[in-house]
N, C-alpha and C positions, 0 to 999 in steps of 0.2 A: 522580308526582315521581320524579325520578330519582335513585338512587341511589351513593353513591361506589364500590358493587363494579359496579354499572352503566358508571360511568367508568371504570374502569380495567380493564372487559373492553375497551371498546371501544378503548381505547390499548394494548392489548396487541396487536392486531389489525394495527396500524400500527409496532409497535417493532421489527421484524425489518428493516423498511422505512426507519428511522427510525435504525438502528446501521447499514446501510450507507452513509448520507448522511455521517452526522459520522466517521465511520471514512476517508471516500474524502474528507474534508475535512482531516483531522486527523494521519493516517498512525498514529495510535496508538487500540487499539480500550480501551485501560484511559480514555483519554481521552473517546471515542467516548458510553462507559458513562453516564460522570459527567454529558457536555451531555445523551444523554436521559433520564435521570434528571430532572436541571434542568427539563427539558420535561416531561416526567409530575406533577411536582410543580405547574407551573403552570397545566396543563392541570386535575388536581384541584384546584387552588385559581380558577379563572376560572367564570367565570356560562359557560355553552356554549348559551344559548336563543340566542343570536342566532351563533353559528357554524355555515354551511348544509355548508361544507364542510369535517371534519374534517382532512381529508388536506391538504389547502392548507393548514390552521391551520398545524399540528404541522409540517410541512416549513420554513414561515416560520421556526417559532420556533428549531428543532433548527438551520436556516443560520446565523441570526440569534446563537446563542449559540456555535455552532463558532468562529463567524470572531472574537467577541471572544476565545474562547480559542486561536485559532490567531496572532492578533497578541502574545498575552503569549508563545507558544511560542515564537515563533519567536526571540526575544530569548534563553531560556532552552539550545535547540536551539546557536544559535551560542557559547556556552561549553562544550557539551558535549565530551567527551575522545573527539576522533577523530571521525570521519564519525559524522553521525549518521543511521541509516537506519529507514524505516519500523516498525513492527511487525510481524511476519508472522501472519494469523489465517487457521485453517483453514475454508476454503471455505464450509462449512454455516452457520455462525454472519457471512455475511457478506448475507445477506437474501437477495430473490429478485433471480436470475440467468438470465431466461429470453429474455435478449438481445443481441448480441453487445456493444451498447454497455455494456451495464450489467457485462457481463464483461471488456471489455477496460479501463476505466474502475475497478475492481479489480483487475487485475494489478499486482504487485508494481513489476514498471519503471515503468508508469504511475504510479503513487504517488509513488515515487521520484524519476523526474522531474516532478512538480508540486508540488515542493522549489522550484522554479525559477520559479514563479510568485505573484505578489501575493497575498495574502489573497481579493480583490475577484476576481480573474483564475481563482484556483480555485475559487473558490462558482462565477462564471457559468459553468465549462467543466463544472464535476459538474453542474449543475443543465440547463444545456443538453443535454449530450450523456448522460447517466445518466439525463435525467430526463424530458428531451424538452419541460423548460418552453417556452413563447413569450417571448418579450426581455421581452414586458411585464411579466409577473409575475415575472420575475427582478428586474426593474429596484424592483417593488413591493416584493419583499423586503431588495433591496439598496438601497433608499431613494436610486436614481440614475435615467438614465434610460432608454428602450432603445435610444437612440443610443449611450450607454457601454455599454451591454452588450453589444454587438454589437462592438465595435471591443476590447474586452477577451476575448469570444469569438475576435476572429483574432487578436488579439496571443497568449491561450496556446497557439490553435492551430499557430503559427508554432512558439514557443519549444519546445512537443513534437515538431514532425514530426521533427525528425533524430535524434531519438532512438526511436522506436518503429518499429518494423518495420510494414510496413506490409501484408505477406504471413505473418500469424505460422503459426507451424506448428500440426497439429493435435495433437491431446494425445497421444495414441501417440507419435508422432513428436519433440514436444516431451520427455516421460521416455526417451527410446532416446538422446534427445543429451546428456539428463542424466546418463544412466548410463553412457554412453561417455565424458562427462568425468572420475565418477568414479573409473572403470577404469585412465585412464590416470593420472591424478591418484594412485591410491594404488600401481601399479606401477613408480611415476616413467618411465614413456617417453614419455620427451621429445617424439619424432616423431610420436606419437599426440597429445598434447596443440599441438603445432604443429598439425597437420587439424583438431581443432576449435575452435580459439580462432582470433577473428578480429587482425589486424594489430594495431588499436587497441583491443583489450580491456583493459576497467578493471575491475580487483578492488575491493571496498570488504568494507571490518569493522570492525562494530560492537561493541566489547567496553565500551562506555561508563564506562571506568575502572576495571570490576570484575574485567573477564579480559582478559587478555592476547590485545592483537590489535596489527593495522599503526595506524597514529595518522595514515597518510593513504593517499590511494587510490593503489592499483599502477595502474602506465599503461603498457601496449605490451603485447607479447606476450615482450617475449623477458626484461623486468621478470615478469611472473605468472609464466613457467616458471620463471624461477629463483627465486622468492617460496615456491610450490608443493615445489618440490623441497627448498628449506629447510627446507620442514615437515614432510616427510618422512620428511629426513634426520636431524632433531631429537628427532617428535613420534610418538608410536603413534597409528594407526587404529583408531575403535573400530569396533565395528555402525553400521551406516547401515541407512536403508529408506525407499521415496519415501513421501512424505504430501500430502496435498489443500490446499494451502493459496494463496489468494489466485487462486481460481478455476483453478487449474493443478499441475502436478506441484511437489516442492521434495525436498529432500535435508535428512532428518533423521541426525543424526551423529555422532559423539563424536571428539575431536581431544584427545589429551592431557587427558583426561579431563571434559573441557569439551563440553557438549552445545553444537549452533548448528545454526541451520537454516538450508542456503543456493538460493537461489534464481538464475537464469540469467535475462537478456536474449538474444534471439535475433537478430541479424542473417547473413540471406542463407542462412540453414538454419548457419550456426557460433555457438560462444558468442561475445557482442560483450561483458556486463558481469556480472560475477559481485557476490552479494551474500550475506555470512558475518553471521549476526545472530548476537553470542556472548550478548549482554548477557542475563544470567536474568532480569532483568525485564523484556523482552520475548520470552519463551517463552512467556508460561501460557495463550493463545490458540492455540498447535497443538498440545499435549497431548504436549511431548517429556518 
């Protein structure tokens, strides 16, 4: 007979696996926690003689319970005070990473922009392309069919392409443009920060009411230099130092004594979209 420490080794096996699904559904990994959670509890509470395949089970269930909680969020998210931006969580605590989909499918931008798609439109692009489902058993777990799945697989696919770089840089190369932003960013030169920001670069920050940020997105370039240089002008720089998070480099920080972690979209080798996460409640997943 089996055991309930029996059960719960073998879900344990599967929850690294299991927090990157609802994290890349959800944008928040406090949230990510609570659906598998949900799922381990019903996983120990379910008869499992007739489940041949556990990984199918718990996938179902952990989409299954995301997307009802990604529909309340989303109602919740558009009250919130100022853009509201993903969570940022350090790399290691985002499950296994050993494909480029599954790593670009957690990049911070990627996240960010799958803000822009349906409840139903982001299960089938994470499950597709994260997960490598077939239409069918997407359509099985999203109780549609895989003729919508598929026409909602190119509908998000569409609404992403102009926003993700399609050429990203490699991770060296990615922290050298981070840290050349920085540089220029806290020496305020101007002309430095013109070479790496692209024409249409959009700042966003997140202070969700608790600290003080912009309450909407900077748009252009010559908007963010002068944004930047206000804060400059304003605000002391604390320590910074890059940290691992969301598959890629990010910039841990202190601005007026306010820690934030911010992260970079890359277009064309410049920065295209900056992202300041101030809010302390979503820090406690990169260890600032």
């Amino acid at each position: 007979m089996e055991t309930p420490q029996t059960a719960t080794e073998q879900f344990e096996t599967y929850r690294p696996l299991l927090l990157g699904l609802a994290y890349r559904l959800l944008g928040s990994m406090w949230d990510a926690e609570d659906v598998v959670q949900d799922a381990y509890l019903r996983w120990t509470g379910t008869d499992r003689t007739d489940i041949r395949e556990p990984r199918a089970f718990l996938i179902t269930v952990v989409s299954r319970l995301a997307l009802d909680q990604l529909r309340s969020a989303r109602v919740t998210r558009e009250a919130y005070t100022g853009p509201w931006l993903p969570e940022p969580v350090a790399t290691e605590a985002l499950g296994p990473l050993d494909s480029a989909e599954l790593r670009d499918t957690v990049a911070y931008a990627t996240i960010h922009l799958m803000e822009r798609l349906s409840p139903p439109e982001r299960a089938v692009f994470v499950l597709r392309e994260a997960f490598d489902l077939p239409y069918d058993e997407i359509a099985r777990i999203l109780d549609t069919t895989p003729a919508n799945c598929r026409q909602m697989h190119h509908r998000a696919g569409r609404h992403l392409a102009a926003g993700r770089d399609r050429f990203p840089l490699a991770e060296d190369d990615h922290a050298e443009l981070l840290a050349r932003f920085l540089q220029a960013a806290r020496s305020g030169d101007l002309t430095a920060l013109t070479d790496v920001l692209t024409e249409d670069v959009v700042a966003w920050n997140d202070g969700g009411g608790k600290v003080r940020a912009a309450l909407r997105p900077i748009e252009g370039r010559e908007r963010v230099i002068a944004f930047i240089a206000g804060l400059i002008a304003r605000y002391p720089f604390g320590p910074s130092r890059i940290v691992d998070a969301n598959g890629g480099p990010a910039l841990a920080l202190t601005v007026d004594g306010a820690e934030q972690i911010v992260t970079i979209a890359v277009r064309d080798g410049r920065v295209d979209g900056i992202y300041a996460v101030l809010n302390p409640d979503k820090l406690g997943h990169v260890g600032v």
